[in-house]
C-alpha positions in Angstrom: -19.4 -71.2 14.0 -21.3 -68.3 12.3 -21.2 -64.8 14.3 -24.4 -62.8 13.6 -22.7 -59.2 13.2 -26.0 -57.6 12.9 -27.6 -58.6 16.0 -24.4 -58.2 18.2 -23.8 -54.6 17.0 -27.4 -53.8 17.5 -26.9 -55.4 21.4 -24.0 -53.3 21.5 -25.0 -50.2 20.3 -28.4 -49.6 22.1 -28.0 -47.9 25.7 -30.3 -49.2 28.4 -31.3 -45.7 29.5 -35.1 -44.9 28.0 -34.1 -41.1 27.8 -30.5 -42.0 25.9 -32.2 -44.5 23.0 -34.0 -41.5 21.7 -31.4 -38.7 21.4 -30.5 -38.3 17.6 -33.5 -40.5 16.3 -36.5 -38.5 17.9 -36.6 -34.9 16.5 -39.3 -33.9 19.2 -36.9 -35.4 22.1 -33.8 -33.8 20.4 -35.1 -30.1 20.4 -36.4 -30.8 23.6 -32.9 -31.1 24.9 -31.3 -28.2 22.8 -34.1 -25.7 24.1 -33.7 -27.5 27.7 -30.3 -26.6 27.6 -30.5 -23.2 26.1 -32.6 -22.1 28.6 -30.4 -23.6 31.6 -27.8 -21.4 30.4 -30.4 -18.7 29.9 -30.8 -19.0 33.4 -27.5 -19.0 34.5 -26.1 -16.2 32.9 -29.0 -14.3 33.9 -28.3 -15.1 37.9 -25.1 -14.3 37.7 -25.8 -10.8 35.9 -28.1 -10.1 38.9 -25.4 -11.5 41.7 -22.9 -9.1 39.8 -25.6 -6.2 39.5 -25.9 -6.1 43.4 -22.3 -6.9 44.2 -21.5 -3.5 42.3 -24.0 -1.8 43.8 -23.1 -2.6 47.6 -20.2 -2.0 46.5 -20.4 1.6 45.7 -22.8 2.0 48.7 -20.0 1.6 50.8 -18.6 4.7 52.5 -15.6 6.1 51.1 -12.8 6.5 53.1 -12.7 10.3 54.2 -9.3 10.3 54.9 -7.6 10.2 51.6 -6.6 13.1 50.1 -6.6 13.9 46.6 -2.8 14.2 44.4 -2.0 17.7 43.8 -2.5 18.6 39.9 0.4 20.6 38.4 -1.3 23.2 36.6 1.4 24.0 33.9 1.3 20.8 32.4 -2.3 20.6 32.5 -2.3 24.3 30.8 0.3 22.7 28.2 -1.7 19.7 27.2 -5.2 22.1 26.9 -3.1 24.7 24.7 -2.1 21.6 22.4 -5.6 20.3 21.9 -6.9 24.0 21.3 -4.1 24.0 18.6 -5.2 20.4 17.1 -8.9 21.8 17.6 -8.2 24.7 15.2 -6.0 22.9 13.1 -8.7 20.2 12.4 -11.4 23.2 11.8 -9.1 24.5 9.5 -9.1 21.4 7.3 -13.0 21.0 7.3 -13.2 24.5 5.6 -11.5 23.4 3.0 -8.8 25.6 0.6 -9.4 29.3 1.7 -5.9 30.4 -0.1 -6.3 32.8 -3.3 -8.6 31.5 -6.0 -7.0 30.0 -9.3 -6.4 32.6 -11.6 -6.6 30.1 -14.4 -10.2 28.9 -13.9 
């Protein structure tokens, strides 16, 4: 008994589905799909850019809640950390200018 390997495989391999039987042997059908796709998730991303666009905006329409007060802000430590980045300020000017000390006598 002789097995035809050729035709079985071919039996075997071919799906029944018209739309299946070309993927990966028509390049038409194949970029088709990959634009098909790309644009489905085109799509998608953009809906759910727009869903998030208007959740943020109804979100920030919403009336705040008058009744909360504000925490207290110690001044002194605030007047502590602004003198420190005055001095960091200057310090980095400083630099920038470059040597300012006496000239080299030797030059």
């Amino acid at each position: 008994m002789k097995i035809n390997l050729k035709s079985s495989t071919k039996r075997i391999m071919k799906p029944k589905l018209g739309l299946l039987r070309g993927i990966g042997r028509d390049p038409y059908l194949d970029w088709v799909l990959v634009l098909g796709v790309a644009l489905l998730f085109a799509f998608v991303l953009t809906a759910y850019g727009i869903a998030q666009y208007f959740a943020a905006g109804s979100a920030q329409s919403a009336p705040a809640d008058s009744g909360a007060s504000l925490p207290k802000i110690d001044t002194a430590s605030l007047q502590k950390i602004l003198n420190s980045y005055d001095a960091r300020s200057a310090a980095s000017e400083s630099l920038s200018k470059g040597y300012s000390g006496p000239t080299d006598p030797s030059i």
